[in-house]
C-alpha positions in Angstrom: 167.4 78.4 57.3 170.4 80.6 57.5 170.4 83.4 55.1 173.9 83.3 52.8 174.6 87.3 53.8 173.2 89.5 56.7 169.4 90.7 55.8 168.8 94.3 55.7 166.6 95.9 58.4 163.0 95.2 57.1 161.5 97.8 55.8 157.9 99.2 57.0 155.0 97.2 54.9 152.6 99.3 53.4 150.5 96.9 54.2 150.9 97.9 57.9 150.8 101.5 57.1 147.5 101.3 55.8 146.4 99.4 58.3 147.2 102.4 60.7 145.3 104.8 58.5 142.2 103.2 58.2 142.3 102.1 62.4 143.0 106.6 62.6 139.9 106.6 60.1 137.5 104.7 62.4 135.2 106.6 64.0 135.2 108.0 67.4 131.8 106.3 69.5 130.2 107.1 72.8 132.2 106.2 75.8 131.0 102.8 77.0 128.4 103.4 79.8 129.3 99.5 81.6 132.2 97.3 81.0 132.0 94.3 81.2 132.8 93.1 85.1 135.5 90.5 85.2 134.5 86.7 84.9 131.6 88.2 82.7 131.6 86.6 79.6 132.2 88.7 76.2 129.3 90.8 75.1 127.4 88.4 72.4 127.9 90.1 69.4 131.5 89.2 69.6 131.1 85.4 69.0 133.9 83.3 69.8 134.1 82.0 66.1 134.3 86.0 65.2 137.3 86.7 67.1 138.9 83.9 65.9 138.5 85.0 62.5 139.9 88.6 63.1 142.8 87.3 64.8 143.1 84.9 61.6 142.7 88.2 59.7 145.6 89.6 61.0 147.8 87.0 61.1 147.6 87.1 57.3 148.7 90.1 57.5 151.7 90.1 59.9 152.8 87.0 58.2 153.0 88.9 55.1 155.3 91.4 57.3 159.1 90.9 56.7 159.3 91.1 60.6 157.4 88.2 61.0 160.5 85.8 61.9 160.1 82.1 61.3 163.1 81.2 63.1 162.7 77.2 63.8 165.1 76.4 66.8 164.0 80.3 68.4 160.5 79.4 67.9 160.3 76.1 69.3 162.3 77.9 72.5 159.5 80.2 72.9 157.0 77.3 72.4 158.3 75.4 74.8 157.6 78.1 77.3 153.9 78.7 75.8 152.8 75.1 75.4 153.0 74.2 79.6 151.7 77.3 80.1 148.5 76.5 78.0 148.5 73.2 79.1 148.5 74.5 83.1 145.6 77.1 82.3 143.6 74.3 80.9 144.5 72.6 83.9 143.1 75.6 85.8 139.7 76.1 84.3 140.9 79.1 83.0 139.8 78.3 79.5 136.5 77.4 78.5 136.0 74.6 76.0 134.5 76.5 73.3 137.4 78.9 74.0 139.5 75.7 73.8 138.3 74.5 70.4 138.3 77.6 68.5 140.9 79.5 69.4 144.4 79.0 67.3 147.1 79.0 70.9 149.9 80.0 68.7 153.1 82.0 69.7 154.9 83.6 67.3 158.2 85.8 66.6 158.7 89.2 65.5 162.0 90.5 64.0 162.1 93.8 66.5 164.7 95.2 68.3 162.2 96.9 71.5 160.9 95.3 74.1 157.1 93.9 73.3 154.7 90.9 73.7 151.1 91.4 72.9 147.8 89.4 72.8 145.5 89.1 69.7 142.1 87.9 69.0 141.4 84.4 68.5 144.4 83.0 70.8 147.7 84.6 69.0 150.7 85.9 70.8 153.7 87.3 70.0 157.0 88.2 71.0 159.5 90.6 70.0 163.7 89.6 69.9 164.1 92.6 72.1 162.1 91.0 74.9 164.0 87.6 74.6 167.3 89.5 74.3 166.4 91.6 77.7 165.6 88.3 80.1 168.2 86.8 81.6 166.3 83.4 82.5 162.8 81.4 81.2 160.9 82.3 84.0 161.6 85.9 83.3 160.4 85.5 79.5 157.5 83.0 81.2 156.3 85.5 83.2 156.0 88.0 80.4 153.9 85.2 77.9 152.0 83.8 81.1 150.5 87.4 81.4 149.6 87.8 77.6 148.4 84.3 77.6 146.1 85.3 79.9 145.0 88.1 78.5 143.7 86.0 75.5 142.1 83.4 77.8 139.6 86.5 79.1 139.0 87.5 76.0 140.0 91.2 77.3 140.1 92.9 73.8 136.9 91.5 73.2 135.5 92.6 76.4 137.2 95.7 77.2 137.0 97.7 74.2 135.9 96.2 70.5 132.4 95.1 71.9 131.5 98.4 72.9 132.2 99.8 69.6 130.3 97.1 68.1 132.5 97.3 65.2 132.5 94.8 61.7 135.8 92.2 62.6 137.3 94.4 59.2 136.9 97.6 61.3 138.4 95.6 64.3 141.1 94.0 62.3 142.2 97.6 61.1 142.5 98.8 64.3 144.3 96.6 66.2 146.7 96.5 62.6 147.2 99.9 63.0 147.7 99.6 67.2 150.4 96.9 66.4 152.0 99.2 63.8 152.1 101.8 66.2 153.8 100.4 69.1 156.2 98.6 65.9 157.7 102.5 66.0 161.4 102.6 67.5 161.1 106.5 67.8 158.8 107.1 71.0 157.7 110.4 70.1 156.6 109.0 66.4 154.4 106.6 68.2 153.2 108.8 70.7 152.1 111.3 68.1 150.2 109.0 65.8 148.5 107.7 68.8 147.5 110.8 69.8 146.3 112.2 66.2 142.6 112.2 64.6 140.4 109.9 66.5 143.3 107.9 67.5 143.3 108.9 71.4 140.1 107.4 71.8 141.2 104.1 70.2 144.6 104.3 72.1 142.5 105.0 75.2 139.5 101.8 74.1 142.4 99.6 73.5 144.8 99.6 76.3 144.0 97.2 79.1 142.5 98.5 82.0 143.7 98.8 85.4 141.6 95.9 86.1 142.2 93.8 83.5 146.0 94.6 84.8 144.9 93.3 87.7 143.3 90.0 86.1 145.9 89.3 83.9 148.9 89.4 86.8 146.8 87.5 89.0 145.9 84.7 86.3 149.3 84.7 84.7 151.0 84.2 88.0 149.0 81.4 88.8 149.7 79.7 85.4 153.1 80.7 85.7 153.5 78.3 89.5 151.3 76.0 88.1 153.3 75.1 84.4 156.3 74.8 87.1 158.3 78.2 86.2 160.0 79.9 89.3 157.3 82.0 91.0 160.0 84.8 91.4 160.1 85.4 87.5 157.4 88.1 87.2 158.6 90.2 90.2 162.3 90.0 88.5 160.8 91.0 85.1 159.0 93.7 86.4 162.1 94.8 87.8 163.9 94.4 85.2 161.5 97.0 82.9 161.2 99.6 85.7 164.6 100.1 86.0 165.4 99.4 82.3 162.9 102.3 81.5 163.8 104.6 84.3 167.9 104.6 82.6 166.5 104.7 79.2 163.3 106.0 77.7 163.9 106.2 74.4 160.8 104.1 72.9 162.2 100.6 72.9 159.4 99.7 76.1 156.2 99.7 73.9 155.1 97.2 75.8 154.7 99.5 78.6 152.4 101.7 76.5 149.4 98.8 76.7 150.5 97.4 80.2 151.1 100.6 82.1 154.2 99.4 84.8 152.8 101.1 88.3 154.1 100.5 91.9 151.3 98.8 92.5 151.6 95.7 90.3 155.5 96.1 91.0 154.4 95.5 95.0 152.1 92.8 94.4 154.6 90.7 92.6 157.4 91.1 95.1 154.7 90.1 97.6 153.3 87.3 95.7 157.3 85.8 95.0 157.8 86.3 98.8 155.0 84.5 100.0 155.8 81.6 97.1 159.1 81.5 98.6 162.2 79.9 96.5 161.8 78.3 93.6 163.4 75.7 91.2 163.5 77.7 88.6 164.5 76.4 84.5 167.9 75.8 83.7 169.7 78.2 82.8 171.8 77.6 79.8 169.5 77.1 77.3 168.4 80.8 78.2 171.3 82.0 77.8 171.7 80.8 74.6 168.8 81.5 73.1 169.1 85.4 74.3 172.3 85.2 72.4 170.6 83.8 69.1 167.7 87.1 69.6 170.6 89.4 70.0 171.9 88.3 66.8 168.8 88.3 64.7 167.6 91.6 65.8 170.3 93.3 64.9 172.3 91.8 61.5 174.2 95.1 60.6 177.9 93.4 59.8 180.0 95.9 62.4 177.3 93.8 64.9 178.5 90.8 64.0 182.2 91.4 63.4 182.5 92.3 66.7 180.3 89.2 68.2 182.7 87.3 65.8 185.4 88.8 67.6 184.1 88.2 70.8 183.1 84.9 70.3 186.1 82.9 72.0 185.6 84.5 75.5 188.8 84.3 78.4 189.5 81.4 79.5 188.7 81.8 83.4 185.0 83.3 82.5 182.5 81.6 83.8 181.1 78.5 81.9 177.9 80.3 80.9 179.9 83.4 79.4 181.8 81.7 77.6 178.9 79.6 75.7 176.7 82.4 75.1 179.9 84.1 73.7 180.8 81.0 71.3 176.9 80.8 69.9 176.8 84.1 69.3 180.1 84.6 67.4 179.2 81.3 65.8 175.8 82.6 64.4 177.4 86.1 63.5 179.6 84.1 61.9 177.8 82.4 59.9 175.4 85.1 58.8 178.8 87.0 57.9 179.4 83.8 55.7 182.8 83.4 57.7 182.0 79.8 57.4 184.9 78.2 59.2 185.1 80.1 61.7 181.5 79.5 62.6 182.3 75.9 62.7 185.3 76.5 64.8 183.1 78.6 67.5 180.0 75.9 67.1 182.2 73.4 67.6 183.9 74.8 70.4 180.2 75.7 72.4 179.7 72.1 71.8 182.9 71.2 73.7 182.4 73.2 76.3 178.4 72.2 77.1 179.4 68.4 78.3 181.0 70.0 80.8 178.7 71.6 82.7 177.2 70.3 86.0 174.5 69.2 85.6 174.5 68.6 81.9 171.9 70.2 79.9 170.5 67.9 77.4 168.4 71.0 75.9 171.2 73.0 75.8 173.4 70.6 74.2 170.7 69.7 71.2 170.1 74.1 70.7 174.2 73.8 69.8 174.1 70.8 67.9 171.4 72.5 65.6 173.8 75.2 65.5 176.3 73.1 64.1 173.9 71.8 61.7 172.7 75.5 60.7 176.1 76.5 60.0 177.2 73.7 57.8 174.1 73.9 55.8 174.8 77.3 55.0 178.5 76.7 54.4 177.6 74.5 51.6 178.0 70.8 54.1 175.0 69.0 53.7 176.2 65.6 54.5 178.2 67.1 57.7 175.2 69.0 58.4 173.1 65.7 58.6 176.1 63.9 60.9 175.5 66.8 63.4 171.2 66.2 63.1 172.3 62.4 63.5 173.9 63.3 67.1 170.8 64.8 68.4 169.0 62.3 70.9 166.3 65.1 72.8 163.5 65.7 70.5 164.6 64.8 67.5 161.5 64.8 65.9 161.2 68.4 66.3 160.4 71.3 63.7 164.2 72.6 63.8 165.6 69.5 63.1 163.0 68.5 61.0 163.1 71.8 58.4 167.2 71.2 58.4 166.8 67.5 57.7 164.3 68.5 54.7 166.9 71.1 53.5 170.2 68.8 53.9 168.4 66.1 51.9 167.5 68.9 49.1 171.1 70.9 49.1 172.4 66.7 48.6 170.0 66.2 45.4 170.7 69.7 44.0 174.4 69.3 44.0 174.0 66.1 42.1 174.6 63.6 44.8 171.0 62.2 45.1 170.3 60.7 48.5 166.3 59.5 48.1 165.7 58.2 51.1 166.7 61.0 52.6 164.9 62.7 50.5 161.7 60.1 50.7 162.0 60.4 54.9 162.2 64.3 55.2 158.9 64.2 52.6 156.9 62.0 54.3 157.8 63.6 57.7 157.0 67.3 56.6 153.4 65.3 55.4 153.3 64.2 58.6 154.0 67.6 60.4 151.5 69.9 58.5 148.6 67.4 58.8 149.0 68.2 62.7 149.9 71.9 61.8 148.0 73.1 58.8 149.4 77.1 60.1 153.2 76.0 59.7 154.1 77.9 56.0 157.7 77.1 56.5 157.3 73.4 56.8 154.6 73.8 53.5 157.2 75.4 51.8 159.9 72.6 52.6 157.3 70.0 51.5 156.8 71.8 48.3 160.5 71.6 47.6 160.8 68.4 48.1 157.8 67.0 46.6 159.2 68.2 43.7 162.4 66.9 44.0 161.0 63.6 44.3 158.9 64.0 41.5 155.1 64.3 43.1 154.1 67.3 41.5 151.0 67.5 42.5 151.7 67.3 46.0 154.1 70.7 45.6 152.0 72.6 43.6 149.1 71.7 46.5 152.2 72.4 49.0 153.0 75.7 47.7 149.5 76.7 47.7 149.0 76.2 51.3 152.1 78.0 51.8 150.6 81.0 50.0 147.3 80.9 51.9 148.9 80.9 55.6 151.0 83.3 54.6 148.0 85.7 53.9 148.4 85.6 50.2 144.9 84.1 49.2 145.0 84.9 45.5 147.8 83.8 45.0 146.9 80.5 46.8 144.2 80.5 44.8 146.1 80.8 41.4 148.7 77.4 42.1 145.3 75.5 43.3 144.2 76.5 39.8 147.4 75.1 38.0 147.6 72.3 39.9 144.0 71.2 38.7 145.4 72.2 34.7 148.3 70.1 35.6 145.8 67.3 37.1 144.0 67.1 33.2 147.0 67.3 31.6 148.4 64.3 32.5 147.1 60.7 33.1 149.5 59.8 35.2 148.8 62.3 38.1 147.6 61.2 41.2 143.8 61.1 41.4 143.6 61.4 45.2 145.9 64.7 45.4 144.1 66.4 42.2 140.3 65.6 44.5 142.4 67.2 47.6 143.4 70.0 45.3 140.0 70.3 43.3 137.7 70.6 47.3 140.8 72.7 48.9 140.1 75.5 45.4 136.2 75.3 46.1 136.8 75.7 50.0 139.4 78.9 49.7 136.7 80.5 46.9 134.1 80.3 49.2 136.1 82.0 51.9 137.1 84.5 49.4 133.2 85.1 48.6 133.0 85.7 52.5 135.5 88.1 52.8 134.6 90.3 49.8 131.1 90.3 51.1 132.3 91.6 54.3 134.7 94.0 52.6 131.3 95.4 49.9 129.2 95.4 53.3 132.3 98.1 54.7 132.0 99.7 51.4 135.8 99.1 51.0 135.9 96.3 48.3 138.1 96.5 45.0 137.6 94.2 41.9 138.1 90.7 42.1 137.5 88.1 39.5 134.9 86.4 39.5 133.1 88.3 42.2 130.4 91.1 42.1 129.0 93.2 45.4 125.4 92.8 44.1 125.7 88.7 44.2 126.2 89.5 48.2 123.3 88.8 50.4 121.7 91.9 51.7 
């Protein structure tokens, strides 16, 4: 949801900082004497199920990190890029099915200013605001998640470097942590010179793809790229795009190029492979623009930003229709994040307007301005005008983004005394509906907490807020509301027997895999206290 004022620049976690110590701590090993040849399958002591649990691993942790961005109508942008190109590698053969069934296929955002997308274990990718704010069309931004997608479908992390080390997954979480945390660094010299301290060359070196896995992944990612029905032309345009960006400024905002070196040669093969391809459709183009506008925005929330996106936001009047959207969204947002609330409604508004007149309408478009409308009214206090604007929206609107607002109009409504509950009923049982099917989504756990409460299933929130805790990497404290929802569930009569059994086997299931993960962390000879637990109850 819309903040009420502009959030500060993040700060860097400790927990990330840490991380990047112990990945410099990790000892330097023998230079690999074979990698594996490409189409070869990962080395076996690198299990599927393994690198799905180290990419879990780190998720926890970057979710924890206020950079992680759960930014519903951005997200579900970007997912509508990575879901056809999933779907079109499946399509392809390019991904196993035990690949298929264990890995997570999740994109996800990060609040960051340079231009980055990487790949992690276990089927994770994200992308930086930067690199949404620097493509001027989807298949430009396609091009760039095609690539890391397939990165993940060869398992190249597992094959190129972590198997030769033969490292424990906590070793191999650290590492790429500290990696991450590295290439994180706006300051290219600051980066550089962590990367090249202590043992860390070697990792730097073990970690970043190889030529041939370059190779692979352009090759594979191009393919998806046709195939999911993006313009061919994309890639060559984006590589383009960072050659020239870099070669006017390298000032450390490309850490992407650290990992996926940028030579001629790639350059070359993308021209010719766009050539050959000849025209294509190509996405609309709107909703690009638009969306670009929303990650310029979020990247960057200082308040002289946004004062003068504010100011900018009603563009001239013979600008092209484009222009003169992306300017309205963005002054809208700014807006709004400046708490200037009627003027945000005045630019939404106005965006609105002006999208039923392009040729050919954009029914995407039109529903990423009608959310903004929503967006802004909720935060200027609107509920029941927000929930008009949701009512307007006719293209997905079953989504997240209009489902989280829904949820939050319905509770703003019952906390300023004017109950609506079935409002509040619907947006429950619709948030049930949405975390059985994604079990990973804390934001939607959250809502449903809220407004379990609200409607007086207490059970359900404290179960809610758990699972909220547990995605978001904070296990013990998961733990702990699992643990007051069963003292609530003997405490009372009254409370529902089938949510205190859900909460009594989901308490057992997390304290097992807390068991697991101490074990692991007594095997590294890294393990602090934890209740309950000893090292010496670990099997040997």
């Amino acid at each position: 949801m819309t903040p009420s004022h502009p959030p500060r620049r993040p700060r860097r976690p400790r927990a990330l900082v840490l991380a990047l110590a112990l990945a410099f701590a990790v000892q330097a090993v023998p230079a690999q004497v074979r990698l594996p040849s490409l189409g070869e399958s990962a080395v076996e002591d690198i299990t599927v199920g393994a690198e799905r649990r180290v990419g879990d691993q780190i998720m926890r942790q970057i979710r924890a990190d206020p950079a992680y961005l759960d930014d519903p109508v951005l997200l579900e942008y970007v997912d509508s890029i990575f879901q056809p190109l999933l779907a079109a590698s499946r399509q392809r053969g390019d991904i196993p099915p035990d690949i298929d069934r264990q890995f997570a296929w999740e994109a996800f955002l990060v609040r960051e200013r340079s231009v980055n997308a990487f790949a992690l274990p276990g089927g994770f990718v994200g992308v930086h605001l930067g690199l949404i704010a620097l493509t001027t069309s989807t298949d430009e931004l396609a091009s760039v998640v095609a690539h890391e997608l397939a990165h993940v479908t060869q398992r190249h992390i597992a094959r190129g470097s972590i198997a030769a080390q033969r490292t424990t997954m906590l070793s191999m979480a650290a590492l790429l942590l500290g990696v991450i945390a590295a290439a994180r660094s706006n300051n290219a010299d600051v980066a550089n010179a962590a990367i090249a301290g202590s043992q860390a060359a070697s990792i730097q070196g073990q970690l970043n793809f190889s030529r041939d896995m370059e190779r692979e992944a352009d090759r594979m990612g191009y393919g998806t790229l046709t195939a999911a029905g993006f313009a061919p032309q994309g890639m060559a345009q984006m590589f383009e795009r960072l050659d020239s960006a870099t070669r006017l400024n390298d000032s450390g905002g490309f850490p992407y190029l650290r990992s996926h070196p940028l030579t001629t040669e790639r350059i070359s093969e993308a021209r010719s492979r766009a050539l050959f391809a000849g025209a294509g459709a190509g996405a609309p183009p709107l909703r690009h623009a638009l969306m670009q506008q929303r990650a310029r925005v979020m990247m960057d929330t200082d308040p002289q930003t946004l004062h003068r996106l504010v100011d900018q936001g009603t563009a001239a009047a013979d600008a092209p229709l484009r222009e003169r959207l992306a300017a309205a969204y963005a002054g809208a947002l700014s807006a709004s994040l400046l708490r200037e609330h009627a003027a945000a409604d005045r630019l939404a508004s106005q965006a609105l307007a002006l999208a039923v007149r392009a040729e050919p309408r954009e029914p995407q478009a039109e529903r990423d301005l009608q959310l903004l409308l929503a967006q802004v009214r909720l935060a200027a206090g609107q509920p029941a005008s927000a929930l008009q604007a949701l009512d307007t929206i006719t293209v997905d609107a079953r989504g997240r983004a209009p489902l989280l607002m829904r949820a939050q109009a319905a509770l703003d409504l019952h906390r300023a005394g004017q109950p609506a509950p079935q409002a509040l009923r619907a947006a429950t049982e619709a948030l049930q509906t949405w975390v059985a099917d994604h079990p990973r989504d804390a934001g939607a756990w959250m809502q449903l907490a809220a407004t379990s409460d609200a409607s007086g299933f207490k059970l359900r929130a404290v179960r809610a807020e758990a699972e909220a805790r547990y995605v978001s990497g904070d296990l013990v404290g998961a733990i702990d509301r699992l643990r007051a929802g069963q003292a609530a569930a003997r405490g009372s009569a009254g409370q529902d027997f089938i949510e205190a059994s859900v909460i009594d086997a989901r308490l057992r299931e997390l304290r097992a895999q807390q068991r697991r993960a101490f074990c692991e962390a007594a095997a590294e000879g890294a393990v602090g206290p934890v209740e309950g637990l000893d090292p010496r109850d670990c099997p040997r």
